[in-house]
N, C-alpha and C positions, 0 to 999 in steps of 0.2 A: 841280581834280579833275573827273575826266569817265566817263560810264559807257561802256565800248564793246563791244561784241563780233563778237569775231572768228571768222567762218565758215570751218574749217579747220585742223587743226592740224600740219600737214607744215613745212618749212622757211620760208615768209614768212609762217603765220599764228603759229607760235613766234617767232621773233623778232623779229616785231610786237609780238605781247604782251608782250615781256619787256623789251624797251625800253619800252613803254609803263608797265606797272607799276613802272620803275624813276626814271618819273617821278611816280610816286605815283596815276595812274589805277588804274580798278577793268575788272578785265580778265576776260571769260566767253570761252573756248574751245570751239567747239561742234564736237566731231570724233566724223566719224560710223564711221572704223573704229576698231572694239571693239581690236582688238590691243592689249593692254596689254606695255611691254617692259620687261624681266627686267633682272638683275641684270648679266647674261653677252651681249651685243653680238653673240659670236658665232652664240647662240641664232637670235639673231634678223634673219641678214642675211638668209639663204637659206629659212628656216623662217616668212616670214612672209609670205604671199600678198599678194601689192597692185595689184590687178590696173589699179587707176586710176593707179596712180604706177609705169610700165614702165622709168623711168629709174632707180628706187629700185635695181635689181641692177645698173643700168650701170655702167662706171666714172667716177670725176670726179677732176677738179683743180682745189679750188677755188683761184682766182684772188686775186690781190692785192688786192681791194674786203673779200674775204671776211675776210680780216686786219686789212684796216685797220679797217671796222667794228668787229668785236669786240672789238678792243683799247681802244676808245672808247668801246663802251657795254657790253661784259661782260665786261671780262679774263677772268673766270673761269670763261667758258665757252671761251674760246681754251685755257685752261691745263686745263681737263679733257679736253679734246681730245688735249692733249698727252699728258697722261696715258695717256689709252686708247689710245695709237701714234701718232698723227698724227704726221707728220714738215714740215719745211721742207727746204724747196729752191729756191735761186736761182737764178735764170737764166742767172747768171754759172759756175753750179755748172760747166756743159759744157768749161769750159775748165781745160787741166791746171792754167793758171796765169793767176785772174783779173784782169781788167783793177783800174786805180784806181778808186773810187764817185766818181759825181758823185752833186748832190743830186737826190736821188729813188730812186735806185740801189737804194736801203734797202727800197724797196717792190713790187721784183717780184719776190716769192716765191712760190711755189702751196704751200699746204695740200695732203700727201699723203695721204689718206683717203678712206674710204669713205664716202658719203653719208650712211650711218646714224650714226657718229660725231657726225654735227653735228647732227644731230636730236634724239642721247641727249644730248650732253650741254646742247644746249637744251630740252628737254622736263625734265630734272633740276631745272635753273634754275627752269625756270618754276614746277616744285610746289613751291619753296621760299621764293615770292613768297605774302608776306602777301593782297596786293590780287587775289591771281591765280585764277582758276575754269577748270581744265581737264578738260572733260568727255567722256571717251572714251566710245565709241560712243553718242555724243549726236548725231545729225544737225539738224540745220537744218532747217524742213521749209516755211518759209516765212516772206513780209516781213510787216509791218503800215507800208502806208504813206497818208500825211495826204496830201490833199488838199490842190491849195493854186491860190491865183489866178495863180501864176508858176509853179514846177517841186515836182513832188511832193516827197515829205521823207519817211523814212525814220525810223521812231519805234520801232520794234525789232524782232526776231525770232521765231520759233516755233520748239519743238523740243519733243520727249516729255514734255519736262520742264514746257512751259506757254510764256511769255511773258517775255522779255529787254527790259525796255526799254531801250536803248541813243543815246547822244548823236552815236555815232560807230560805222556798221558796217564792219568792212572784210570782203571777200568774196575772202578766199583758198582757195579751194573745187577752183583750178584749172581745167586747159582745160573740164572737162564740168561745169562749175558752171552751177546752175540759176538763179543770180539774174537773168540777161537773163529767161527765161521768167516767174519773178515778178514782175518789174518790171513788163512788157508786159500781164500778167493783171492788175497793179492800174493799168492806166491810161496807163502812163506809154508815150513814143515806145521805140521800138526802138534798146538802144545800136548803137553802130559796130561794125564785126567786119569786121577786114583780115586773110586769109590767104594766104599762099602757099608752094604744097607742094614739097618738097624731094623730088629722086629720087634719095636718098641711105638705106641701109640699113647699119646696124651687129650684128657679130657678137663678142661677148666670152666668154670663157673663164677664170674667178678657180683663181689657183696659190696655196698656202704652201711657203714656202723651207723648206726641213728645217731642224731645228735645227743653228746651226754652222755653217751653209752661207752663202758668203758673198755681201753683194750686188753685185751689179755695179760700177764706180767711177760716181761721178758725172758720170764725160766720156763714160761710153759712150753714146749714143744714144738716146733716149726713143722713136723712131720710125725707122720706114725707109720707103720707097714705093717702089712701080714707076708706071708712066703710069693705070693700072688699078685697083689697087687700095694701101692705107694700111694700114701694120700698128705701132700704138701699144702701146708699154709703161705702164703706168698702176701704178707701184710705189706702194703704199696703207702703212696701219700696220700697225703691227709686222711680221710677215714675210710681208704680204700682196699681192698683187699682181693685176694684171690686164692679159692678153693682149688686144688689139681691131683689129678688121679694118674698114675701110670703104670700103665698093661701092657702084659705080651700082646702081639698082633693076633696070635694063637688063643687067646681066651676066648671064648665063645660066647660069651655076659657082657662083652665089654660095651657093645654096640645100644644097650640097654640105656647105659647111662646118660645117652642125649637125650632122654627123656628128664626133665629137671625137678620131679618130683622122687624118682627111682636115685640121681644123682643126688640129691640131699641128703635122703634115706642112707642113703650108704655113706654119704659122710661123717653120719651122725653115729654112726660104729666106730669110726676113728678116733680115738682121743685129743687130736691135735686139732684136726679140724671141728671138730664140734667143741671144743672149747672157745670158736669163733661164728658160732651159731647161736648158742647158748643165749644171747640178745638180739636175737630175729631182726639180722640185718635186711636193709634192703637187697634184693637182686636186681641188680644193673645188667646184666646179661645172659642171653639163655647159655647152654651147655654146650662150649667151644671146643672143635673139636681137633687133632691136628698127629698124621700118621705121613709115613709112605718116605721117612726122609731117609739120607746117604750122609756118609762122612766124606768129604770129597777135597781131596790135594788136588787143584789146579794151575802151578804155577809157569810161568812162561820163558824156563829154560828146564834142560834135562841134563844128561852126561857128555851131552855135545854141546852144550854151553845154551847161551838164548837164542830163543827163539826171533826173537825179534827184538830191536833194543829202541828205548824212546817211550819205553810201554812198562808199568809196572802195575802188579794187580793188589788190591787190599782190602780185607775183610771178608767176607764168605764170597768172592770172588778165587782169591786164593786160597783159603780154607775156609771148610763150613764141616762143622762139629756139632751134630746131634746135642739137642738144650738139655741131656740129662743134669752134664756137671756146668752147667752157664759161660762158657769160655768162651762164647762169640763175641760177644761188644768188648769184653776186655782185651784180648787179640787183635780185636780191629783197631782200638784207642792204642795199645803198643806200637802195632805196625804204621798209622797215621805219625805217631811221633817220628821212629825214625825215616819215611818218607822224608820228615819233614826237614830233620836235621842232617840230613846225608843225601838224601836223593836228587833232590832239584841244588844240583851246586854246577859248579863248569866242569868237572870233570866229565872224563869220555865216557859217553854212553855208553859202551861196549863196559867199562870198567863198572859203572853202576848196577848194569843188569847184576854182571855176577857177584860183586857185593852183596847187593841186595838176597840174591838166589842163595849166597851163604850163608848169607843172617838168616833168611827167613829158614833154612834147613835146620839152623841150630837153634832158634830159638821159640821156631811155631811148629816145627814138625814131631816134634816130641811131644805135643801137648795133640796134636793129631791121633796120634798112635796111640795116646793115653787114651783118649774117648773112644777110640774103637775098641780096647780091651775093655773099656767100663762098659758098654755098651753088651758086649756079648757076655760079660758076669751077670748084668745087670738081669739081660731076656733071660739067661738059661734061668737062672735062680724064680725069674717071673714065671716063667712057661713048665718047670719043672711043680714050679708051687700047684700051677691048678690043678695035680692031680695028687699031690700031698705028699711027691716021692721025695722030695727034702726039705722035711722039718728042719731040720738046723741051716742056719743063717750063713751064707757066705762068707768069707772074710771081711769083705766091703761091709757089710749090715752090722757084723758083730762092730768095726771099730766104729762104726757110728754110736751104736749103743755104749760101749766102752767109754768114748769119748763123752758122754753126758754125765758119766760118772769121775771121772778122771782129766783134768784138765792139762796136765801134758800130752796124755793122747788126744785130747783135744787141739790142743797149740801144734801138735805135727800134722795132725786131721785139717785143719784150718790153712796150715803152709800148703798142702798138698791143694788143695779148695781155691787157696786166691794165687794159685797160679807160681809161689816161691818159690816149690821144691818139687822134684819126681816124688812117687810115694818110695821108689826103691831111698831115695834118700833121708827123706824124713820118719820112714821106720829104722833105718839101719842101727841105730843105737840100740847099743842092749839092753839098757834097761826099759827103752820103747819096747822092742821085743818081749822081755820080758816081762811085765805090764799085762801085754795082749795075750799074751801066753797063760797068765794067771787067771784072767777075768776069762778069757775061755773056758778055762778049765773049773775055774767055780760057778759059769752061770750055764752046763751041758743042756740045760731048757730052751727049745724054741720059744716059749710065752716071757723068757728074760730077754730074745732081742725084738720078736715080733709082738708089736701089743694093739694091732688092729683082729680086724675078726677075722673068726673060721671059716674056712670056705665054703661050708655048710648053709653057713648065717648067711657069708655072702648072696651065695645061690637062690638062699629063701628072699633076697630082697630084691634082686637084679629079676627075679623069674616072675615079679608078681605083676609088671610091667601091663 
């Protein structure tokens, strides 16, 4: 048993703790917004300020990590989920009539829900944990850390409250967390900090279905896109859902769309999404809007080993990944487990840092480096679009398309998606290749991968503002 506390209590500093208490540690929460949440979820999606967590009103899908974890170390925070709406959906779903499972098959499903879902019904868990201390609007406000002849060490916390001693800190605090700064004021080197900024900006809009009203089938379309711009359906729980557009930073229309009569308009040229307007849901939200972000590796050792040891960081603390391809809760729900199974044990701190500093190289910095190349396919293809210099679809677009036709390019599509495979891996087979090579070569039309509108149309609708 080990004491630890964790700075944070958003999505990896809760399910840090709750795996960790559920292997019998003693687990302190030290969360510094006061919002305490109610009984009623819906209370609390849009009525809750958070100005440090601007993804909290985006939409999400959490990914197939995010399942498999919890079913492993909480069922029954999976099955309270369920409970409060959350739905599944396979990826096989798009098809009228799905293919046979091979093994794995089982495992790409997305969690349809709202972020808050997975917060409530982890945050529930964790007040019902003996070993557990979760203390809302308790900030952090600083380290206590030793001295040492080799790499400082990390002997506990400070908050309102006095003094945490702690065996094991983990600094889920996110991207604006101050522990680099207290580190560097007790002594210790400067951790590493890799960013790189995305010119990509996201626009959403949350609908409810009427009562009765029915949902769309599961073959219809989750998305649609023009060369320009992306317009994502994001069906959440119970009869919740969310419209989302994504634009180059570079568009010069885009700023139009917080207007939520301009933004329906234009979603009703997408096929996807207006096939979820079609029965004039309610609007639960005006037009959310959300730019300006970095892909950022900040972990707390470099090529001279840690930084400081007693300290370990997880979830967009350690890395934060631009929400094109959804990898942040599933990364955080990964790295929470092995925290949990490896980290807090008696072994020497020093030996922990760099375990941990090698797993996390091997098994999240790849998936880093992935969203930063999805990222700049993603803007040039966007930024190129608005002025119509390429009509033909990127690789990424056509195997999207591809894959709605073709359901092994889909099953590769989907490994690459919930985090199983590199894309280098799950295209390398030839007959994947070959496949992708054919449907290119029969469908040389941009209107066979793009089936949103012209930019012309666009123009005429964003301009009438």
């Amino acid at each position: 048993m080990v004491r630890v506390v964790v700075i944070g209590g958003s999505i990896s500093g809760l399910a840090s703790a709750l795996f960790l208490c559920r292997r019998g540690h003693h687990v302190t929460v030290l969360e510094q917004d006061g919002h305490r949440l109610g009984e009623n979820p819906e209370e609390d999606f849009l009525g809750w300020s958070r100005p440090r967590v601007p993804q909290a009103v985006q939409p999400h899908g959490l990914l197939g990590p995010v399942r498999d974890v919890l079913l492993r170390e909480a069922p029954d925070v999976y099955g309270a989920m369920l409970a409060l709406g959350a739905r599944e959906r396979h990826e096989f779903d798009c098809f009228p009539r799905p293919p046979a499972y091979r093994p794995g098959d089982e495992r790409l499903i997305t969690i349809q829900a709202r972020r808050l879902v997975l917060e409530v019904a982890l945050r529930r868990a964790l007040r019902n944990e003996r070993t557990a201390a979760l203390l809302v609007g308790h900030p952090a406000t600083g380290l206590e850390v030793a001295a040492s002849h080799s790499v400082p060490h990390v002997t506990s916390v400070r908050s309102p409250r006095g003094r945490h001693p702690a065996d094991l800190v983990l600094d889920c605090a996110g991207r604006r967390s101050p522990v680099p700064r207290w580190l560097t004021d007790a002594g210790c080197r400067a951790p590493l900090v890799e960013s790189s900024p995305t010119g990509i900006a996201y626009y959403c809009r949350w609908y409810r279905l009427a009562d009765g009203a029915p949902r769309p089938e599961n073959c219809v379309r989750t998305g649609s896109a023009s060369a320009f711009a992306t317009g994502g359906v994001f069906p959440s729980d119970g009869q919740v859902f969310a419209l989302s557009f994504v634009l180059s930073t570079a568009d010069p229309t885009r700023t139009a769309l917080t207007d939520p009569v301009i933004f329906e308009a234009a979603a009703r040229t997408f096929p996807a999404m207006n096939a979820w307007l079609v029965n004039r849901p309610r609007p639960l939200s005006p037009v959310l809007a959300m730019g300006g972000l970095h892909n950022t590796w900040a972990p707390l050792a470099d090529e001279s080993g840690p930084v400081v040891t007693g300290m370990v960081r997880v979830g967009d603390t350690l890395v934060h990944t631009n929400p094109t391809l959804g990898q942040g809760a599933a990364l955080a729900l990964r790295t929470a487990q092995w925290v949990a199974r490896r980290a807090a044990g008696k072994a020497d701190p020093y030996d922990i840092s760099c375990l941990y500093h090698h797993w996390a190289l091997r098994e999240l910095r790849p998936w880093y480096e992935t969203q930063i190349s999805a990222d700049r396919t993603i803007e040039t293809r966007l930024r190129k679009g608005i002025e119509g210099t390429d009509p033909v679809a990127d690789e990424r677009a056509a195997i999207d398309a591809c894959a709605r036709e073709d359901s092994d390019i889909m099953r590769a599509r989907a490994r690459v998606r919930h985090l199983m495979e590199q894309a280098h891996e799950a295209y390398a087979e030839p007959e994947i290749r070959a496949r992708l090579t054919h449907w290119r070569s029969s469908h040389p039309r941009a209107a066979d991968i793009f089936d949103g509108p012209a930019r012309t149309t666009w123009q005429s609708i964003l301009s009438a503002r």
